[in-house]
C-alpha positions, -999 to 999 in steps of 0.1 A, spaced: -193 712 -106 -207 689 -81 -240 711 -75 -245 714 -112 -238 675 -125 -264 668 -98 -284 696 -105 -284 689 -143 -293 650 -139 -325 660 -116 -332 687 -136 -331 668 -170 -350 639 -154 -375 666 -141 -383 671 -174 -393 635 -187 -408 625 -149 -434 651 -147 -449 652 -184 -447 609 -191 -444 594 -157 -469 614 -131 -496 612 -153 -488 574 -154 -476 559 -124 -485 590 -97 -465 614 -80 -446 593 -55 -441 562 -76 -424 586 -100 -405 602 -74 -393 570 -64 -386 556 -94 -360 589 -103 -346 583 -65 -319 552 -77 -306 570 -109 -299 602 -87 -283 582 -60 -263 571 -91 -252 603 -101 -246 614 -67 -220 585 -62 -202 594 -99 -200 634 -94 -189 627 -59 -165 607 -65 -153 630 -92 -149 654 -70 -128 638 -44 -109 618 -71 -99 653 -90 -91 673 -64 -77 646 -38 -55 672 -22 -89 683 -1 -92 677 33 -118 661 54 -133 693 60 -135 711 32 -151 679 16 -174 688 41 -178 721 31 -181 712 -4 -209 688 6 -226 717 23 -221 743 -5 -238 722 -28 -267 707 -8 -269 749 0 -269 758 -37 -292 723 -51 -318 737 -20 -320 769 -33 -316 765 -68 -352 739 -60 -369 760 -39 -368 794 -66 -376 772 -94 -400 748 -74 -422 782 -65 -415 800 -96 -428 769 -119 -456 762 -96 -462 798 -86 -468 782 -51 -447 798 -13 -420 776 -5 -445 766 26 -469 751 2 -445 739 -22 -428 718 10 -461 712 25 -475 693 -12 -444 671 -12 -455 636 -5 -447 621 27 -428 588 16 -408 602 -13 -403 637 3 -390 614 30 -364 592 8 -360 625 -9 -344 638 23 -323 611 31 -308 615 -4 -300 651 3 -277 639 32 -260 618 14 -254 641 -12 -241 669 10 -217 635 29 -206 615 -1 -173 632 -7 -164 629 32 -173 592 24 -151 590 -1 -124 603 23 -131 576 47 -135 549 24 -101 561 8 -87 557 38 -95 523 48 -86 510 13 -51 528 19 -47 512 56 
């Protein structure tokens, strides 16, 4: 569930970035501009996830970080070069360099948020 919330949300704002917002603003200012409301649902569907099933473990929070990152990377990369009949060298090679970048950054935190849930459970709990 955590792969597809996050999954949806990107795909679903996909769909009104690309057609109303590129054309306006540019590639990366559109991309950067979707960046804050992912990071939003990032944090809610993560913290579902630790929240519903808090009997988890630190590691297989982990694991469920890395399933889905696995999964949301895949599921990209098939549509990204299937949509854009591009490789996945040339679809990762036209990604701009400063959202690619933030873009990056926001795919480790979405494979870590539910171990930092864990941890920030923890301290509140201490």
């Amino acid at each position: 569930m955590y792969f597809l919330t996050v999954f949806g949300a990107g795909f679903l704002l996909g769909m009104i970035r690309v057609p109303f917002l590129v054309p306006r603003l540019g590639e990366r200012m559109a991309e950067l501009l979707e960046m804050p409301v992912m990071l939003v649902v990032i944090v809610w569907s993560s913290r579902w996830l630790v929240l519903r099933h808090a009997e988890l473990t630190r590691l297989q929070r982990l694991a469920s970080g890395g399933l889905a990152l696995c999964l949301l990377l895949a599921s990209e990369l098939v549509l990204a070069t299937v949509i854009s009949n591009q490789s996945i060298a040339q679809y990762i090679a036209s990604r701009d360099p400063v959202s690619g970048s933030v873009y990056l950054i926001c795919l480790v935190f979405f494979a870590l948020a539910p171990v930092i849930w864990t941890v920030h459970a923890q301290r509140e709990s201490s």
